[in-house]
C-alpha positions in Angstrom: 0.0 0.0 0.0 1.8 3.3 -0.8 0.5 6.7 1.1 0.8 10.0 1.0 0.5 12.3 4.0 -0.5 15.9 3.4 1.6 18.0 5.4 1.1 21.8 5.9 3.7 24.2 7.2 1.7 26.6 10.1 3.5 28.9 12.7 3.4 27.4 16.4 0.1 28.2 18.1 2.6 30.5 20.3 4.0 32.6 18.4 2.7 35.9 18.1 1.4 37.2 14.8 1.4 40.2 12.9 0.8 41.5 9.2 2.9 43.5 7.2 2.1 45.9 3.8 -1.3 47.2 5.3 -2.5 44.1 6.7 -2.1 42.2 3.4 0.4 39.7 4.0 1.6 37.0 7.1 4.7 38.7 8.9 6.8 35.1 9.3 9.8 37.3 10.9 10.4 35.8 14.7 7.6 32.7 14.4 8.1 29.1 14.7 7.1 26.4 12.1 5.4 23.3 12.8 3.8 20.3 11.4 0.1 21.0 11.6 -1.6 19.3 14.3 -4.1 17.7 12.4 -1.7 16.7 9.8 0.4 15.0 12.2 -2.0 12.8 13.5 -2.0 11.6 10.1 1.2 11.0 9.7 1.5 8.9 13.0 -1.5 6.7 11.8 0.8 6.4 8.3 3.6 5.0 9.9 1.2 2.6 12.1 0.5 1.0 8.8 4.1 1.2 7.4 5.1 -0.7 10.6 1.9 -3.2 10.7 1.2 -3.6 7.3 4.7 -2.9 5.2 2.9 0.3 3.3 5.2 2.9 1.9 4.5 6.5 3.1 5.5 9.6 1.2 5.1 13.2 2.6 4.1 16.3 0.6 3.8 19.6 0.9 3.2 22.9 -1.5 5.3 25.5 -0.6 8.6 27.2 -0.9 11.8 26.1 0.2 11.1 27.6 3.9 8.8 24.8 4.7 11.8 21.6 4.1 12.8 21.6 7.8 9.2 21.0 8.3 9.4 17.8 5.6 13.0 17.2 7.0 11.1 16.9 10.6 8.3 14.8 9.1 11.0 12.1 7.6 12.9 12.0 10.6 9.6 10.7 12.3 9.6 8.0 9.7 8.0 8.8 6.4 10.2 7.1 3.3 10.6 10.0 1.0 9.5 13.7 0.8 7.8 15.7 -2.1 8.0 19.7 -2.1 5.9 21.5 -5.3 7.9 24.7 -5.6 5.0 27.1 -5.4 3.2 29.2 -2.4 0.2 27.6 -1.2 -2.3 30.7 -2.0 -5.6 29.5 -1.8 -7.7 25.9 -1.4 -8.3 25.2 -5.1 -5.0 26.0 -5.9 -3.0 23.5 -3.3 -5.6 20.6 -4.2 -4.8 21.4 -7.9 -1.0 20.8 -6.8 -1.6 17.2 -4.5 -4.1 15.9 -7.2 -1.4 16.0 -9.8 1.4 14.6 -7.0 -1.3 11.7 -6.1 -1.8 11.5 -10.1 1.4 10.6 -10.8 2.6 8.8 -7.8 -0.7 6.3 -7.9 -1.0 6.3 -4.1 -4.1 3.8 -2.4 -4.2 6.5 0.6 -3.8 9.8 1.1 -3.9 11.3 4.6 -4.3 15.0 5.4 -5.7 16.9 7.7 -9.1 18.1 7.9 -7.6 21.7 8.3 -4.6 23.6 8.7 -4.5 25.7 11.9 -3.1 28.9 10.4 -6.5 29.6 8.0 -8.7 26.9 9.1 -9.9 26.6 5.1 -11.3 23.0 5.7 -10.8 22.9 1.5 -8.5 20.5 0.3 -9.3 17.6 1.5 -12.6 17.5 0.0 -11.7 19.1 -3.1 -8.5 16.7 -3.3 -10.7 13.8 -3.1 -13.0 15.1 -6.3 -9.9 16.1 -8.3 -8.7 12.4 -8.2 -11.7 10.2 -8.1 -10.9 8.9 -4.7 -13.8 7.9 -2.0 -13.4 10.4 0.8 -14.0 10.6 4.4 -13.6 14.0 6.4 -13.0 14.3 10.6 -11.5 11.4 10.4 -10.9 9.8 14.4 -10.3 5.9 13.0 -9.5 3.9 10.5 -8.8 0.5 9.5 -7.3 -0.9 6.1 -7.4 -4.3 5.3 -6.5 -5.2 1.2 -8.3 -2.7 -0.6 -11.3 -2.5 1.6 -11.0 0.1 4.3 -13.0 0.9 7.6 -13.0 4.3 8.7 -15.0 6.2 11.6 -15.3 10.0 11.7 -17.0 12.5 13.9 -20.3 13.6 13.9 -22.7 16.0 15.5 -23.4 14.4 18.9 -21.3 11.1 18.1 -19.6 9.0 15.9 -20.5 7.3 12.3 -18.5 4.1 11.0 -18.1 3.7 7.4 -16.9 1.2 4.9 -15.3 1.9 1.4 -12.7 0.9 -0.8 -9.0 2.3 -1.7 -8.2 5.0 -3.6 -9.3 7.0 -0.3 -8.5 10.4 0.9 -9.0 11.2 5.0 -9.5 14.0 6.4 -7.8 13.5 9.6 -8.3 15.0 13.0 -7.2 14.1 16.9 -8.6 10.8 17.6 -6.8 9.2 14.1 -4.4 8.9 16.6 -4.1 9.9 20.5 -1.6 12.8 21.5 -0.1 10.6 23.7 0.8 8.5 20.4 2.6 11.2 18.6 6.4 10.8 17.7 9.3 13.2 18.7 12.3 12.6 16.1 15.3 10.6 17.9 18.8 11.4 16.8 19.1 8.4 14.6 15.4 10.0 12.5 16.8 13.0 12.2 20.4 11.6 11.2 18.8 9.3 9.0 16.4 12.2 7.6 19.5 14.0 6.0 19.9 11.3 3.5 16.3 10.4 2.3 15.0 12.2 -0.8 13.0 15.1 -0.9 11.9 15.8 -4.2 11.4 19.1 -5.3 8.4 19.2 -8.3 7.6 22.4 -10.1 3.7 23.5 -10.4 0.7 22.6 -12.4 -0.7 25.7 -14.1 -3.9 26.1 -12.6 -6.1 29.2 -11.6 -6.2 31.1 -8.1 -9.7 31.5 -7.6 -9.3 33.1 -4.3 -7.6 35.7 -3.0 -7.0 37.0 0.7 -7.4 40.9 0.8 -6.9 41.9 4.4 -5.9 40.0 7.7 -7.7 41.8 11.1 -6.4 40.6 14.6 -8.6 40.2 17.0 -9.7 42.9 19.5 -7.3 43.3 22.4 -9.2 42.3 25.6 -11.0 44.9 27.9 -10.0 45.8 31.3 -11.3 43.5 34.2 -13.1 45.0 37.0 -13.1 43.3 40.3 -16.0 43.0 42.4 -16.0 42.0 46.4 -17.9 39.0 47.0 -19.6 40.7 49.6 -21.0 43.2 47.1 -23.3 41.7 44.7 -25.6 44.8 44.1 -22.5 46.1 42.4 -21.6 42.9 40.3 -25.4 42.6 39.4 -25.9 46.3 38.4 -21.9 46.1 36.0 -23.7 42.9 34.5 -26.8 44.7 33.9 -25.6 48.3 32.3 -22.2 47.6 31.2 -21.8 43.8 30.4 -25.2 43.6 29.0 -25.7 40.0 30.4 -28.3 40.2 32.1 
């Protein structure tokens, strides 16, 4: 079985973010880059299967050459080789358009990614990846199973959980619950020793439309001030909830 994990190249959720050129563009000066969350679930339930089942499991991403110590990190964990398309990852459309020609010519039997990135949240490619290709798809993905070419997968519903059954070529959606946290992989020296020496492919873009385009970034508000109020006084606390909070 040969896979192919998704992986998206976000800031860490602690670094502090700002825009540059009037609030047009991501200001990547100072931040941290990680494997998205979700993605990384993904790529832990991968090398499940590499170890239990003998698959092969391929990482890519679309981006520029900024995001390889995040494919770097991502073979040190395990994955056998590493695709980057040289291109920045604009909009949804446009990265799917990318993966479906990398999962065209590759002819993977699974293709795990995340159900979103954490930096824009799109929730796009997946989906869209899946109708690009002609693969079965399942999104919020918390299990799955693969047994020949018959695959078992449950995902996450409103109020619960819904098991399905399908067949390979599939593409997940993945999510926390693919995998538990407690699961995930740091790289050891020997991964990221062994890392330096496995390929990573560098593939040029597909000419395809960007049917999307961000126009202005807006940071949340900055929180108000807090106003303390004695336990002893709730006529106060009652009349701030009433005429300034507007709670009650």
């Amino acid at each position: 079985m040969k896979i192919l994990v998704c992986i998206s190249h976000v800031p860490d959720t602690t670094s502090k973010i700002n825009f540059t050129e009037g609030d047009t563009k991501f200001d990547t000066n100072g931040v941290q880059f990680v494997i998205n969350p979700n993605d990384e679930f993904g790529l832990t339930r991968a090398m499940w299967f590499k170890e239990k089942q003998g698959a092969s499991v391929d990482v890519v991403n679309v981006g520029g050459a900024e995001t390889e110590p995040t494919l770097r990190k991502a073979l040190a964990i395990g994955a056998d080789n590493a695709i980057r398309v040289n291109t920045e990852a604009t909009d949804g459309f446009y990265v799917a358009k990318q993966l479906a020609k990398v999962v065209q010519d590759g002819g993977y039997d699974l293709v795990i990614a995340g159900r979103e990135s954490i930096d824009y949240n799109g929730g796009m490619v997946p989906g869209m990846l899946a109708a690009l290709t002609g693969a079965n798809f399942v999104n919020t993905c918390i299990g799955l199973e693969i047994e020949g070419d018959n695959a078992t997968a449950v995902r996450e519903i409103d109020g619960g959980k819904e098991t399905s059954t399908t067949k390979l070529p599939l593409v997940v959606g993945g999510q926390k619950g693919l995998v538990e946290e407690s699961d995930l992989r740091i790289p050891n020296m020997r991964g990221i020793m062994m890392a330096r020496k496995k390929p990573l492919t560098v593939v040029e873009a597909v000419e395809t439309a960007q049917e999307t385009k961000a126009v202005k970034f807006e940071k949340p508000a900055p929180k108000g001030e807090v106003t303390l109020v004695s336990p002893d006084n709730v006529g106060q606390l009652v009349e701030l909830l009433h005429n300034e909070a507007k709670a009650i």
